[in-house]
C-alpha positions in Angstrom: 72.5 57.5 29.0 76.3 57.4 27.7 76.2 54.1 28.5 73.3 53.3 26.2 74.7 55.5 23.6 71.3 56.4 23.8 71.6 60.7 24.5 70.6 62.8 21.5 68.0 60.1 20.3 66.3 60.3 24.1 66.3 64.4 24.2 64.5 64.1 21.0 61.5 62.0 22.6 61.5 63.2 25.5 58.5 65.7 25.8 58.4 66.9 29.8 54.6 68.0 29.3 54.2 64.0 29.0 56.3 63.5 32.5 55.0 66.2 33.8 51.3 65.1 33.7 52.4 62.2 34.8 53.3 62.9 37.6 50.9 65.1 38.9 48.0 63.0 37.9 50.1 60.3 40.2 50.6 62.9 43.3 46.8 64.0 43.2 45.9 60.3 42.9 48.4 59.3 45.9 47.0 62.8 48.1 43.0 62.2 47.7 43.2 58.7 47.4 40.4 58.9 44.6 41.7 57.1 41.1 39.5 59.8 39.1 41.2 62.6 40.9 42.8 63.1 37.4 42.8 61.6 34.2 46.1 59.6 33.5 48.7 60.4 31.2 47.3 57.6 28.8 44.4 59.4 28.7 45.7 62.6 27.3 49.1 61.2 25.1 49.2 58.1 22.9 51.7 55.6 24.5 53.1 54.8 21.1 53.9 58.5 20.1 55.0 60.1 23.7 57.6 58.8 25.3 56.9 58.6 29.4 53.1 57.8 28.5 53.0 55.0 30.8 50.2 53.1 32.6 49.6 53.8 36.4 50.3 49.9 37.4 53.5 50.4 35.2 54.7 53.8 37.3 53.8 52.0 40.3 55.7 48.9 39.8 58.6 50.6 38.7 58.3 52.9 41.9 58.4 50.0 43.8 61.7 48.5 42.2 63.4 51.8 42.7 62.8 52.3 45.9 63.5 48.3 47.1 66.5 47.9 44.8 66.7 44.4 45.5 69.3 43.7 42.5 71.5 46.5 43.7 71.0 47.4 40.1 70.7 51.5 41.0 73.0 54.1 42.4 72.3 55.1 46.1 74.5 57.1 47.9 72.3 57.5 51.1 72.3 53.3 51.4 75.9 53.6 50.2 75.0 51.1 46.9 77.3 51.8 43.7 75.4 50.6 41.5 75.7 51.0 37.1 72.7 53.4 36.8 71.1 56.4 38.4 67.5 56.4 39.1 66.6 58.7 36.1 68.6 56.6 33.8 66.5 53.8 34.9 63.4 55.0 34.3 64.1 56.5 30.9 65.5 52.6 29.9 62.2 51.1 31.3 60.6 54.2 29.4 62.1 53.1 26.1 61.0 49.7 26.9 57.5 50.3 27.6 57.4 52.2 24.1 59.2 49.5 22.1 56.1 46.7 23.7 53.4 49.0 22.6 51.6 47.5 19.6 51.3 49.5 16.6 47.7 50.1 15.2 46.6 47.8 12.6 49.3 45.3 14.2 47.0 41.6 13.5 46.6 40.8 17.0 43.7 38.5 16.2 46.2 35.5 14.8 47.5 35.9 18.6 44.6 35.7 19.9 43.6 32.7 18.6 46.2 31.0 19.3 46.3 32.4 23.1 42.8 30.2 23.4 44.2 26.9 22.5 47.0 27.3 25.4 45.4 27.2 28.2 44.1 23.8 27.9 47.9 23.1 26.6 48.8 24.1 30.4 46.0 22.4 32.3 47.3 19.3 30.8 50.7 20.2 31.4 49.7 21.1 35.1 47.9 17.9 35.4 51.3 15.9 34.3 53.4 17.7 36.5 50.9 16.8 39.3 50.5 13.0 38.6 51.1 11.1 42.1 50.3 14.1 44.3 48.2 12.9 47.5 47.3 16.7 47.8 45.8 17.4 44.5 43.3 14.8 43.9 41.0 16.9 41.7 40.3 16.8 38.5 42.2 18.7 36.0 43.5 19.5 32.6 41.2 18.7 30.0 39.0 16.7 31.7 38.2 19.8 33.4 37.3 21.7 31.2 35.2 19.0 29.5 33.3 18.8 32.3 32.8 22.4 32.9 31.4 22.5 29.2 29.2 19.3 29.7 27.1 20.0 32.4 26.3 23.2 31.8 23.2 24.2 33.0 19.9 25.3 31.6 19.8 28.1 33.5 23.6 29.4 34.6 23.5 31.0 37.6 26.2 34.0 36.4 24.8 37.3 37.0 22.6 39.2 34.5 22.6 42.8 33.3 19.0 44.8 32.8 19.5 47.3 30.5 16.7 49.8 29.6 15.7 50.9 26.5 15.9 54.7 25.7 12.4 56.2 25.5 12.6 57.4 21.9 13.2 53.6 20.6 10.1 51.5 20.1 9.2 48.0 21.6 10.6 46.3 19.0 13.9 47.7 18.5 14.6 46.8 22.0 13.5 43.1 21.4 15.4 43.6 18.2 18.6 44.1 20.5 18.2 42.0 22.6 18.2 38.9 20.4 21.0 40.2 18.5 23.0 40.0 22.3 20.9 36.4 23.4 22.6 33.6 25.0 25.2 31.6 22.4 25.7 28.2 23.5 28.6 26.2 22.9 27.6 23.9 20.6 26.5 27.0 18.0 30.0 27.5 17.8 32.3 24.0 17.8 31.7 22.1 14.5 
């Protein structure tokens, strides 16, 4: 942490009731092997307000990097590596970063969104390009794909369907009510 001039700003977010769950909730998980053994720290403390309010894949994944190493990046004196941070340094960085990515609410993520759509047919095209003249990949892609996928749609998809029932106390029609407000939207009802 005197490296990241970093000290008196880190005891100050640093709550251990946060860690502390955290770790528990991730021992009782590992030792019954059921995920609902305990709800997760996310559960219980706002990511953006409690530092060490992490997600499970998160912990695990960071677990995983301290315990291979593989950039030599952390101290280990039983493996003899001299690395430029101890373990608990570590995590408290990847802590701090894992704050600094969560989105604040009211943040416009829709914009994002939106644009997010229009990029994956960018990259099936791109894909397609970088594929041009490959014996191996003969099928078609890109664009063309997904126009196809869209085009011959079928009348009746074969996805699975959901059956819901209606609660007792509602009438007939508010259920029919429903469940035209949640009927099949086509395609076309949407493009101009």
């Amino acid at each position: 942490m005197a490296q990241l001039n970093m000290g008196s700003d880190f005891r100050m977010l640093e709550k251990p009731e946060v860690t502390d769950w955290h770790k528990d909730a991730m021992k009782q998980v590992k030792r019954t092997g059921r995920i609902d053994a305990k709800d997760p720290a996310l559960s219980r403390f706002q990511p953006g307000g409690h530092f060490g309010s992490v997600s499970e894949a998160f912990s695990q994944a960071l677990k995983k990097y301290e315990d291979s190493n593989p950039d030599k990046l952390l101290k280990d004196k039983k493996a003899g590596i001299v690395g430029s941070l101890s373990k608990k340094a570590f995590e408290s960085v990847m802590h701090m970063k894992y704050l600094n990515s969560v989105i604040d609410p009211g943040d416009a993520v829709g914009i994002v969104a939106g644009q997010s759509i229009g990029s994956q047919t960018t990259q099936m095209t791109l894909n397609t390009f970088h594929l041009a003249g490959h014996s191996a990949k003969n099928v078609t892609l890109g664009v063309p794909r997904l126009r196809e996928i869209v085009m011959t749609a079928s009348k009746k998809p074969m996805t699975p369907t959901m059956t819901v029932e209606v609660i007792e106390e509602l009438s007939e029609e508010k259920g029919r009510s429903f469940a035209k407000g949640i009927s099949r939207l086509s395609i076309a009802e949407v493009i101009d």
